[in-house]
N, C-alpha and C positions, 0 to 999 in steps of 0.2 A: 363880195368879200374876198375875192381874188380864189377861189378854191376852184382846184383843178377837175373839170367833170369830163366822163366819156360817158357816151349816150348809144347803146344798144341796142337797133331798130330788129327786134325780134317779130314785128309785126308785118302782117300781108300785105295791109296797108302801104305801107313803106313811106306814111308822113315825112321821117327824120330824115330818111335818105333822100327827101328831094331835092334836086336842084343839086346836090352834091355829086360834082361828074369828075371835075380833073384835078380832086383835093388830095390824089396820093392814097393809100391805105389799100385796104384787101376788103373785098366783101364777109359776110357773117358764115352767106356758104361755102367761102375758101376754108375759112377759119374752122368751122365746124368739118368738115372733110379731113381737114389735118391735123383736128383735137387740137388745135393752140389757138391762142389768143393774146396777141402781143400789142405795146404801145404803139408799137409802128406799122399796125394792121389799122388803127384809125386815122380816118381823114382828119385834117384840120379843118377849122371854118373862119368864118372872119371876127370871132372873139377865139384871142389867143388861150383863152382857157378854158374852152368848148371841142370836144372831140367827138367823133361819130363815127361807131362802127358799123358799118352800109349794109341796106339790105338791095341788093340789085338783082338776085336771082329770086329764085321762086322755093323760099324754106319749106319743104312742108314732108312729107312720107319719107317721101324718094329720097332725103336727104337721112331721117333715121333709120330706114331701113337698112341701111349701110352694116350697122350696128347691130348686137344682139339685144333681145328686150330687155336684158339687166342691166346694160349701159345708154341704154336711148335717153330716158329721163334725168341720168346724172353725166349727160352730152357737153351743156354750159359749162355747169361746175368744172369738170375738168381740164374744159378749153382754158376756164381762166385761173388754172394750177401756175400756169405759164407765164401771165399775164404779173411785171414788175410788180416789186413789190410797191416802191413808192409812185407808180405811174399815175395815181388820181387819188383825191378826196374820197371822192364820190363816183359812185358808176349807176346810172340809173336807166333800166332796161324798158323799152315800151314794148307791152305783150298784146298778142290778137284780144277781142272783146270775148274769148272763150275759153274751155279749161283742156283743150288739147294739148299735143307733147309743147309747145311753145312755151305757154302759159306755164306749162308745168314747170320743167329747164327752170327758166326763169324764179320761179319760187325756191325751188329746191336751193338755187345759185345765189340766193336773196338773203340780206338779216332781215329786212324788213316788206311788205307789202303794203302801197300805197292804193287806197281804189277809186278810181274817178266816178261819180255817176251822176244825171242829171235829175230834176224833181219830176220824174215822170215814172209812169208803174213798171213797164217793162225793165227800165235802170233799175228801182230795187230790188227784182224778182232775179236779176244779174248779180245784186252786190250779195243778197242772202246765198244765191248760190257759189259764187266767189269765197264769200265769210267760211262756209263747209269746206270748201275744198284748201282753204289756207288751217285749218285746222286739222283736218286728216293728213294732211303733208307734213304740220307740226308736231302730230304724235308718231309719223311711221317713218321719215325720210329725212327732215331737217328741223329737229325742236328747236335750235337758234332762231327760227322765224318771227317774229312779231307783227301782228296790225300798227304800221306807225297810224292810220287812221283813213275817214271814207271822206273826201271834199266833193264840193259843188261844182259842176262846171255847167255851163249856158244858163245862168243863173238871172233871169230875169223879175226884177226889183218891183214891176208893177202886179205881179201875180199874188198877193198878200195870202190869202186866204190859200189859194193852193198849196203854196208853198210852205205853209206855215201845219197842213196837212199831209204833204209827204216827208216832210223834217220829223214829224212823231212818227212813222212808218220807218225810219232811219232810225231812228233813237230808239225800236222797238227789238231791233237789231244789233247796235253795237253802244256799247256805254260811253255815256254822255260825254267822256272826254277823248275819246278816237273820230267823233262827228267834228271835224276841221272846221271853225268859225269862218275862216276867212273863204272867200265864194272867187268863181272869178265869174263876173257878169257877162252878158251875151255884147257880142261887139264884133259890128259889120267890119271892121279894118283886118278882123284875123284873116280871114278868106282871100282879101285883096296884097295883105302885105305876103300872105306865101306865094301868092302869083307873081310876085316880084323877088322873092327871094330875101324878104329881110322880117329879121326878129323885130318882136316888140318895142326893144330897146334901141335898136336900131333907127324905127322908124319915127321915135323919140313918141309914140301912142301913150299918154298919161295915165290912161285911162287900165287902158292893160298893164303899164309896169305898175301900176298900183297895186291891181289887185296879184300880182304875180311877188310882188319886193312880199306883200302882206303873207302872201301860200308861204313864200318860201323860208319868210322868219318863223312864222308858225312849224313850219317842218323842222328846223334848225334845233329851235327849242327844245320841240319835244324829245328827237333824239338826243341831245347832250341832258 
């Protein structure tokens, strides 16, 4: 729908930032060392209305340590005091799978909290304790917070009976209309298309922009 995104690799991982080497911009540790965060700190990529601010160093202590402990956690937020007004739609941060200062930044900097998890125990025993921790943050640090909702990822269609048993284990947890309908199924091309550097859409995978066009109208919605 042409809406302009920058995409925040807050994560150790460093998924977003791969492959992204001579796209221009500033990494997240520059940014966070000089409390700013500007449109022209992110890389481009090859969808003109796709942006990504790079994680190429190594975020972690050493980098809030800088800082006194009453500014560590509201570190993001203030980076992007900075950050244009009109520079994006949307900015959506991907945070480590835990509730250290990343995760935290990240919420604090957020209206909203999206949580991915798969139908397996250790993922709900992650999303309950994620559900807490977005709730203590919304009564003590940022009540604009919201759960936009919990979706499925590696969602495999022949598991019936399981699946239909951790879904009530999810729905035990957050009301029946923040549980995301739409799933993104398991699918060998993800692994192979980032070993080559190209999106879903890119690699014209049916199968994935399907279920991804479906995540992301459902997200749309629910926010407006």
């Amino acid at each position: 729908q042409n809406f302009k995104v920058g995409l925040i690799d807050f994560d150790s991982q460093k998924n977003l930032s791969f492959n992204i080497e001579n796209a221009g911009g500033s990494t997240l540790e520059q940014c966070l060392n000089n409390k700013s965060i500007k449109l022209s700190d992110f890389a481009t990529t090859n969808n003109s209305n796709l942006y990504v601010l790079k994680n190429k160093g190594n975020v972690t202590l050493s980098v809030f340590s800088q800082f006194n402990a009453d500014e560590q956690p509201y570190l993001l937020l203030d980076c992007l005091e900075n950050l244009e007004a009109d520079a994006f739609d949307f900015i959506i941060i991907d945070t480590p799978p835990n509730l250290e200062l990343q995760t935290i930044n990240s919420l604090i900097a957020s209206d909203y909290a999206l949580i991915p998890a798969t139908l397996e125990t250790n993922s709900i025993i992650g999303v309950d304790t994620t559900l807490q921790a977005i709730k203590r943050i919304q009564s003590r640090l940022n009540p604009k917070i919201n759960l936009l909702g919990v979706f499925i990822s590696k969602y495999d269609e022949r598991l019936t009976s399981t699946n239909n048993i951790m879904s009530e284990k999810i729905l035990s947890l957050v009301d029946e209309t923040k549980y995301i309908k739409s799933k993104i199924r398991t699918n060998s091309n993800y692994a192979k298309n980032q070993a080559i550097s190209l999106s879903i859409f890119e690699s014209k995978d049916v199968r994935g922009i399907d279920d991804y066009n479906a995540l992301s109208q459902e997200l749309l919605k629910e926010i407006n």
